[in-house]
C-alpha positions in Angstrom: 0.0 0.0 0.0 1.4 3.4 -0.7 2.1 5.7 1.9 1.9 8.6 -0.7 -2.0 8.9 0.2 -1.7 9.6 4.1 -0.7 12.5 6.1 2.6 12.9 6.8 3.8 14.6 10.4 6.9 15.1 11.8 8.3 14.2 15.2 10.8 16.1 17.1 12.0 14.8 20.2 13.4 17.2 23.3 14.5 16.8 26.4 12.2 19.1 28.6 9.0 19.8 27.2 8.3 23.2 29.0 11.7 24.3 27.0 9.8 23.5 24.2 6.5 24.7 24.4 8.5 28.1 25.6 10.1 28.0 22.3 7.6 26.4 19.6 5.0 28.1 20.9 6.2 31.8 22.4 8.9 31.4 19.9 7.9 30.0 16.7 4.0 30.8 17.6 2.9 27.5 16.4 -1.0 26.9 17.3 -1.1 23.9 19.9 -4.1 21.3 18.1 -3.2 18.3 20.6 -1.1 17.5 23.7 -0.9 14.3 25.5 1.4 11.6 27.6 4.9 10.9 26.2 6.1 7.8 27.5 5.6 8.3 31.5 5.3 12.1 31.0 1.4 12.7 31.6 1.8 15.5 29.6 4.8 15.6 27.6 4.0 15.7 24.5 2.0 18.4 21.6 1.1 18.9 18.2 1.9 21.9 16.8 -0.1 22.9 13.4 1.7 24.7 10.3 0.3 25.4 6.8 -2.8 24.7 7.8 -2.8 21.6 9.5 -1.0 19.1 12.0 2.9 19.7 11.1 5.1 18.8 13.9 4.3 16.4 17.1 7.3 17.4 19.6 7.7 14.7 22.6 9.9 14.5 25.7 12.0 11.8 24.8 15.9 10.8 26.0 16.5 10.8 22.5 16.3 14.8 22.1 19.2 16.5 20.1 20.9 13.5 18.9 20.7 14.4 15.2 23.0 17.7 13.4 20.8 17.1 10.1 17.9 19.4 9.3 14.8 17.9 10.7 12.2 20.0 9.1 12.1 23.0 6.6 9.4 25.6 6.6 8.9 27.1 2.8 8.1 30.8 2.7 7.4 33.3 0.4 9.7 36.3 2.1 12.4 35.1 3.8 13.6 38.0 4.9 10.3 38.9 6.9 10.2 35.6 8.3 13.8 35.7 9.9 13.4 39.2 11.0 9.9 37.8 12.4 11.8 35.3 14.3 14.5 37.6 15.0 13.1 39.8 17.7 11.4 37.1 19.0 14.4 35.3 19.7 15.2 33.0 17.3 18.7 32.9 17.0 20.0 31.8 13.3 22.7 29.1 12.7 25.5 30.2 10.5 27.8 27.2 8.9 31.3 28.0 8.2 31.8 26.8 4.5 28.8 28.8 3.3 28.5 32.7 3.2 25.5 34.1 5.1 24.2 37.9 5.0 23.9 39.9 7.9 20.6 37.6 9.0 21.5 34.4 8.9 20.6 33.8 5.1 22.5 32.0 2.4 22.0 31.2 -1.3 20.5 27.4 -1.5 22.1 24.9 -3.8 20.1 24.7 -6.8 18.8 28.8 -6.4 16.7 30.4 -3.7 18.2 31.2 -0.5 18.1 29.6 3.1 18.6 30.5 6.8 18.6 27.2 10.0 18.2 28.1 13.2 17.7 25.7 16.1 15.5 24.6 19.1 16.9 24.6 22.5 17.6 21.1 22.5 19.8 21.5 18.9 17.2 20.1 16.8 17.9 22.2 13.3 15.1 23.5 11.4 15.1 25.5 8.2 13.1 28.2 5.9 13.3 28.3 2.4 12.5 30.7 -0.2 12.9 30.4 -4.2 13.6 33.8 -4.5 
């Protein structure tokens, strides 16, 4: 059966949830549609909505930060706006040494467009892309 048919979601795990929800949600300002139990956490988990519908289910897990590879990429129309969005409220943007970034963060994509990464408190990286 193809999986091409069903949602997709998702799932970032971190290592204190009230970290998280600080950052995803007063951060980020991702709309909260669900929170439950992660493993023994009664309440450890949420699931954070994005384009219009369930994006990203972030769970406490011992697992958290374990990965340097981009987890998830938002695609925006004005990357610019979006980083200096996220800017002031917070965000700080990764900058990689073998590429050249702009005074916000933001570097020309392989391929055209541009990009910017930026991090959750736990390390897990997450980027926006624009085509122009």
């Amino acid at each position: 059966m193809p999986l091409s048919a069903y949602q997709l979601r998702t799932s970032i795990a971190v290592s204190d949830i009230q970290k998280a929800i600080a950052f995803y949600e007063g951060k980020l300002g991702l709309p909260v549609l669900e929170s439950g139990p992660s493993a023994h956490i009664a309440d450890g988990s949420r699931v954070y909505g994005s384009g219009g519908g369930p994006a990203l289910n972030v769970y406490q897990s011992a697992t958290a930060g374990k990965t340097q590879a981009t987890l998830a990429t938002w695609y925006v129309d004005d990357i610019d706006r979006i980083v200096d969005e996220l800017t002031s409220s917070g965000v700080e943007f990764t900058r990689y040494d073998q590429f050249e970034h702009d005074a916000k963060g933001i570097t020309a994509r392989a391929g055209g467009g541009r990009i910017a990464w930026f991090q959750d408190p736990d390390g897990n990286t997450f980027a926006l892309e624009a085509d122009v």
